[in-house]
matplotlib code that plots the C-alpha trace (Angstrom):
import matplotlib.pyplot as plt

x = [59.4, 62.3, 66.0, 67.4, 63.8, 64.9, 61.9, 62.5, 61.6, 59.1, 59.6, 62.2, 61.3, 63.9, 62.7, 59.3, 60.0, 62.2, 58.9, 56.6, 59.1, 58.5, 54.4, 55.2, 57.6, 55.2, 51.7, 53.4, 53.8, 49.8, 49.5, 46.3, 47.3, 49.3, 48.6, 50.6, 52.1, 50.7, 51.0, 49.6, 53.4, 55.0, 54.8, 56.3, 55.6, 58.1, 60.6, 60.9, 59.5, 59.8, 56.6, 55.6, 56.0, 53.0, 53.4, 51.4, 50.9, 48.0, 44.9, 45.2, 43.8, 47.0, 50.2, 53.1, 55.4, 57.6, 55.4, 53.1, 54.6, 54.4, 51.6, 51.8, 51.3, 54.0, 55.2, 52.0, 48.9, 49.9, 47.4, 50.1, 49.5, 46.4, 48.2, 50.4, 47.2, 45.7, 48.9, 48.8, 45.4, 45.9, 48.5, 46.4, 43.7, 46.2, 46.8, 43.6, 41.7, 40.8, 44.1, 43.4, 45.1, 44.9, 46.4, 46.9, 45.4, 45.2, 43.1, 40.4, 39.1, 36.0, 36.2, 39.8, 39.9, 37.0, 39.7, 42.0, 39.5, 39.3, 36.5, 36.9, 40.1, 42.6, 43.1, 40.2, 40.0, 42.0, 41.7, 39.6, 40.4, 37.7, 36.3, 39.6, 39.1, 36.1, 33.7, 32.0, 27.8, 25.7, 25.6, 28.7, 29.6, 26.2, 27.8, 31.0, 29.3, 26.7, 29.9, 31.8, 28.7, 28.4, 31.9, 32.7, 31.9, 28.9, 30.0, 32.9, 32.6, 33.3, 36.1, 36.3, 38.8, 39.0, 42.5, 46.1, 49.8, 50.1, 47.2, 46.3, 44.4, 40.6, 39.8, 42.8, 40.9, 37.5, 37.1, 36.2, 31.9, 32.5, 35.5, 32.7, 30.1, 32.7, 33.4, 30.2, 29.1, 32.7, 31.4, 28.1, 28.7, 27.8, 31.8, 34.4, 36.4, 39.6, 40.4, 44.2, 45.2, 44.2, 41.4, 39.1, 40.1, 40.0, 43.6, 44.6, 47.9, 50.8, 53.2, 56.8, 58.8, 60.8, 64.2, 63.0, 61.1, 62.3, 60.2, 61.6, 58.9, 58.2, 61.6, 60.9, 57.5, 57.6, 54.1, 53.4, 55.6, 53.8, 55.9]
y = [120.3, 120.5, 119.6, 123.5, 124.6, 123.6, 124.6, 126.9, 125.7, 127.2, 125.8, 127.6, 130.6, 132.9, 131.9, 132.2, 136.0, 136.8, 135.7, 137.6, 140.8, 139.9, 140.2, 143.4, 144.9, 145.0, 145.3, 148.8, 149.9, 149.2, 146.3, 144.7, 140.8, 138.2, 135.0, 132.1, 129.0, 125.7, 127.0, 124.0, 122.5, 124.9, 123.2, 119.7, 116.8, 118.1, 114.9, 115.4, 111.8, 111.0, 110.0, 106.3, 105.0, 103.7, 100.5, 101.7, 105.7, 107.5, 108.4, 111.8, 114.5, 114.0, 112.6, 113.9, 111.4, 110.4, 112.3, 109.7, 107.4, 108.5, 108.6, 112.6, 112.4, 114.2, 116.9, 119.3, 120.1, 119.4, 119.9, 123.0, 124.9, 126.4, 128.6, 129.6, 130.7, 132.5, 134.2, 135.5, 136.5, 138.4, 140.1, 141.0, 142.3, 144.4, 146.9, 149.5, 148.7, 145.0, 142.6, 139.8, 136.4, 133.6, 130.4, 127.5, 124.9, 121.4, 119.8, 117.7, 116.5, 119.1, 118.9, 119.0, 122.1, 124.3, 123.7, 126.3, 128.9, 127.7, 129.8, 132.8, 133.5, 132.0, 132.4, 134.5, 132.2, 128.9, 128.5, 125.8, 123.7, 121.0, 122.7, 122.3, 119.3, 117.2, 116.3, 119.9, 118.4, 120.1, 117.7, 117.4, 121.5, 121.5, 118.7, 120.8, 123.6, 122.2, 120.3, 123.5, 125.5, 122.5, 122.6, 126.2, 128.0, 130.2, 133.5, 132.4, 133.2, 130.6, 130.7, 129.7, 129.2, 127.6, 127.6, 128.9, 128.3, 124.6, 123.7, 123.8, 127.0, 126.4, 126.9, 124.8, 121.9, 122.7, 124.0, 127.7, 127.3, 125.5, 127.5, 130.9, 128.5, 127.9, 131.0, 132.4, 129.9, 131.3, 134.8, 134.4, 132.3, 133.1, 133.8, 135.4, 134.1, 134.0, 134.0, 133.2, 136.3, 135.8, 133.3, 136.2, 136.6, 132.9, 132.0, 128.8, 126.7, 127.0, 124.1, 124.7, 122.2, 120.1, 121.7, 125.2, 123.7, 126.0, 124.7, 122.3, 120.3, 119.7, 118.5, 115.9, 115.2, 115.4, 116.4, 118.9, 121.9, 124.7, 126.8]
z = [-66.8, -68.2, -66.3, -67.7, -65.0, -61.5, -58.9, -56.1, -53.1, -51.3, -48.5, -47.4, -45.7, -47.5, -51.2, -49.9, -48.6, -51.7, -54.2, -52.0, -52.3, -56.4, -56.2, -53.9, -56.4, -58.9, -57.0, -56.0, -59.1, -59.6, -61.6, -61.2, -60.7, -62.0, -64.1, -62.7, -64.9, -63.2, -59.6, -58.0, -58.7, -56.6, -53.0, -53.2, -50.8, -47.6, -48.0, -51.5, -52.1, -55.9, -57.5, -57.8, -61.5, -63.4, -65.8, -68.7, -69.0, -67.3, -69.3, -70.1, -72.5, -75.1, -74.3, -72.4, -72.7, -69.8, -67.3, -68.2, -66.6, -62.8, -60.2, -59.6, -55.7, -54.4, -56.9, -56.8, -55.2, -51.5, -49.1, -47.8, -51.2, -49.4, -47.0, -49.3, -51.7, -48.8, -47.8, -51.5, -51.5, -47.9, -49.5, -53.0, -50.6, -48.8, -51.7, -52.8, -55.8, -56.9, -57.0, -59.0, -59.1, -61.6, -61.3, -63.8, -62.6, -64.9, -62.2, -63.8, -60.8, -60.0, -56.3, -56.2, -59.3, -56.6, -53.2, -54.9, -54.4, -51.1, -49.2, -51.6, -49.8, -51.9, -56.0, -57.2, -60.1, -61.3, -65.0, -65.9, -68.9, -69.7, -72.3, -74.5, -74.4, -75.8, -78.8, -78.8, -78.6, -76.8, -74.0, -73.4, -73.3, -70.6, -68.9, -68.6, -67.0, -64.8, -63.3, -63.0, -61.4, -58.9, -57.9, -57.5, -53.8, -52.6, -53.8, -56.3, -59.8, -63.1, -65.9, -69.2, -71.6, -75.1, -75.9, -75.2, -76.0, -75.3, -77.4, -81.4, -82.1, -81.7, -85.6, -86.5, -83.7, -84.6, -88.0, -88.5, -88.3, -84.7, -83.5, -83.8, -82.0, -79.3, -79.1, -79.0, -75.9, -74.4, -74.5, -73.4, -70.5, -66.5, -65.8, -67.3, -70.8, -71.4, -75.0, -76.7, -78.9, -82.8, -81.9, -82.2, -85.7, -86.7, -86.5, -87.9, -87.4, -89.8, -90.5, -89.2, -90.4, -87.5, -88.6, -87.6, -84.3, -81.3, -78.8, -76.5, -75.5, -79.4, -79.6, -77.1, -78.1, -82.2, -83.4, -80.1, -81.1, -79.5, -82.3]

ax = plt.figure().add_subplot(projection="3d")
ax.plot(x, y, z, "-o")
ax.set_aspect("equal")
plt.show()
């Protein structure tokens, strides 16, 4: 997001070949699939409308400053991103052996989130990130995965995750008793975990001090240094 990050635009038939050549470059040399940063961004509204801006800033699970403060219609998750998906996945299930694609996906919408799976014939699994965010009680962790086994597709399978890059390391968030309870739930789970190297061993945050910050959203947004 930031202005040094233009997007490609997939639109165009040449940028779409030239990325589809990428996933065949290395699908031939046998990797088995491809994790893929916020994917729903990556077909725009077709007349490049620019978002609406919002007054105050939309709720959200933590801020993100300025992006706050548009009504993200047209910058991702056009209806068009699903032909794209299943043009991906045709070409995944062209190659022997499982292919396996998954996409980020911050969708917190549950019906909205399950469409990117489309029927079983688009992204074998979007990441699903509710669980990062929350009070950790009981009924709100069932909650979580009651909505996510509602939502998902005859035949589709459920993911997990409890924390990653952009987000304070579960035992720093938690404390170390709940982060092995999280954890714990995260492995045992109907669906498949994803778990952010070093949380298995209890990880915690360090404190970098803000003149030896690196990260650029950190600089923009003091206090969320993913460094």
């Amino acid at each position: 997001y930031l202005a040094s990050q233009p997007d490609l635009n997939w639109r165009n038939p040449e940028v779409k070949d030239a990325m589809f050549d990428t996933l065949r470059f290395w699908l031939d040399r046998g990797v088995d699939g491809f994790r893929m940063d916020v994917v729903h961004f990556i077909m725009k509204d077709p007349e490049l409308r620019s978002n609406p801006l919002l007054e105050e800033p939309a709720p959200g699970p933590k801020p993100l400053g300025p992006y706050d403060l548009q009504d993200h219609v047209h910058d991702k998750g056009h209806p068009d991103i699903h032909q794209l998906f299943r043009e991906m996945r045709a070409l995944f299930d062209s190659y022997d052996g499982d292919r396996f694609s998954i996409g980020e996906i911050h969708e917190f919408d549950w019906q909205r989130w399950a469409s990117f799976y489309g029927d079983n014939d688009e992204l074998h699994m979007p990441f699903n990130f509710a669980l990062i965010y929350g009070d950790w009680t009981a009924a709100w962790a069932r909650s979580i995965v009651e909505a996510q086994e509602a939502a998902i597709p005859p035949g589709a399978w459920p993911k997990y995750v409890i924390g990653n890059h952009d987000e304070p390391r579960i035992a720093t968030r938690l404390g170390p008793q709940r982060a092995r309870m999280a954890t714990m739930m995260l492995l045992t789970l109907r669906g498949t975990p994803t778990l952010y190297y070093g949380d298995e061993l209890g990880m915690v945050e360090v404190p970098i001090p803000p003149a030896l910050q690196q990260d650029p959203w950190g600089l923009q947004q003091p206090g969320y240094s993913r460094d």
